[in-house]
KOLPA-57497 format. One line per field, with one value per residue (C-alpha): residue number from 1; residue in one letter; chain; x, y, z. Coordinates in nm, 3 decimals. Last residue first. Example, Ala and Ser with C-alpha at 12.3 -4.5 7.8 and 13.67 -1.06 7.14 Angstrom:
BEGIN
k <- 2;1;
r <- s;a;
c <- A;A;
c1 <- 1.367;1.230;
c2 <- -0.106;-0.450;
c3 <- 0.714;0.780;
This chain:
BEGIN
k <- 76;75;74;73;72;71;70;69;68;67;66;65;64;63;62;61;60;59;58;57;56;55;54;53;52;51;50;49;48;47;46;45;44;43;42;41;40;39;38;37;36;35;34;33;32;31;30;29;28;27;26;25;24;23;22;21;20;19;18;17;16;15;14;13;12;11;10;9;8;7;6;5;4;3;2;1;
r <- x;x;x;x;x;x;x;x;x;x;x;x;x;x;x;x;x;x;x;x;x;x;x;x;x;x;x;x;x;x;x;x;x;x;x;x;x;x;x;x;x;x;x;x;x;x;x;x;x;x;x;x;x;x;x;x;x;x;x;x;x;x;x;x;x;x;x;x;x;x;x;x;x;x;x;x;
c <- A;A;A;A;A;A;A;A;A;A;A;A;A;A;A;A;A;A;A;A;A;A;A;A;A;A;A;A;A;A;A;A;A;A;A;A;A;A;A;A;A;A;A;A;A;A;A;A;A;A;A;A;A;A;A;A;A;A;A;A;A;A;A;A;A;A;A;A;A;A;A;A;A;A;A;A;
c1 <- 1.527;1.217;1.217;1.070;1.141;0.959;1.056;1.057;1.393;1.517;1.306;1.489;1.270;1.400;1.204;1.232;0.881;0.790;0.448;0.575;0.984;1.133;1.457;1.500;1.540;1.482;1.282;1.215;1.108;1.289;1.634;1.696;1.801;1.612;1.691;1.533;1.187;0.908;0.545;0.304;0.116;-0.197;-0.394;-0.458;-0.491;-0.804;-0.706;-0.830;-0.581;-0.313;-0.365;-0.398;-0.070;0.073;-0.025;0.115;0.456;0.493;0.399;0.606;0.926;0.825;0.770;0.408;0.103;0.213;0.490;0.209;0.015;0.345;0.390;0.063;0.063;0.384;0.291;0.000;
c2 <- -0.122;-0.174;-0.144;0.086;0.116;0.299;0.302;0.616;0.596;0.623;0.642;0.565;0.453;0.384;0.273;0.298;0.140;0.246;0.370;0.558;0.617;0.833;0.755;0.894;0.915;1.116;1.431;1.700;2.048;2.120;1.936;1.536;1.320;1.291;1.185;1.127;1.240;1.189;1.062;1.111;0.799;0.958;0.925;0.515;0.375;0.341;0.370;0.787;0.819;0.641;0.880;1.202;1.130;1.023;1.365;1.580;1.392;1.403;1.766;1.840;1.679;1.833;1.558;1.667;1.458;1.150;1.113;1.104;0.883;0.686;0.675;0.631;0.254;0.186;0.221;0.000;
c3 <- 0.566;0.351;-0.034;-0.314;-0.659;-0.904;-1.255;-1.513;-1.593;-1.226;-0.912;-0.598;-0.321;0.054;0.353;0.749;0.920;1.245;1.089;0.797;0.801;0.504;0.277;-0.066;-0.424;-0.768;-0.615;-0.826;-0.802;-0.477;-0.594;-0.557;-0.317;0.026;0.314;0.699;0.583;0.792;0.725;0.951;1.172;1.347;1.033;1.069;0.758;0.578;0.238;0.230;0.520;0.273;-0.011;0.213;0.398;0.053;-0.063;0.188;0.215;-0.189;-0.181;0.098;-0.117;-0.446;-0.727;-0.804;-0.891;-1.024;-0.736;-0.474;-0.664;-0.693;-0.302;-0.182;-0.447;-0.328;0.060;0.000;
């Protein structure tokens, strides 16, 4: 489910608080619970675009990188 947040988020605008701000929305609207926020710990990329990074949702630490038009996203 955090995929699926994270590419809406992505289709929409690539700016870091947009992205945050509209995977909060996405995964409220899924049912999860809205007391978990999303925060940033790194993030690669300029304020327009964002290529790659490292946030923590619920406990959870992931990294995406987004190169060539493909979405990957993994849990560390």
């Amino acid at each position: 489910m955090v995929k699926r947040a994270l590419k809406y988020a992505l289709t929409i605008s690539e700016d870091p608080t947009e992205i945050k701000k509209n995977m909060e929305k996405y995964l409220a609207a899924a049912g999860y619970d809205q007391r978990y926020k999303l925060k940033w710990r790194a993030i690669s990329g300029s304020s327009k675009h964002t290529f790659s990074g490292i946030f923590e949702y619920a406990g959870q630490r992931y990294y995406f990188s987004k190169a060539l038009g493909k979405l990957e996203l993994e849990r560390i």
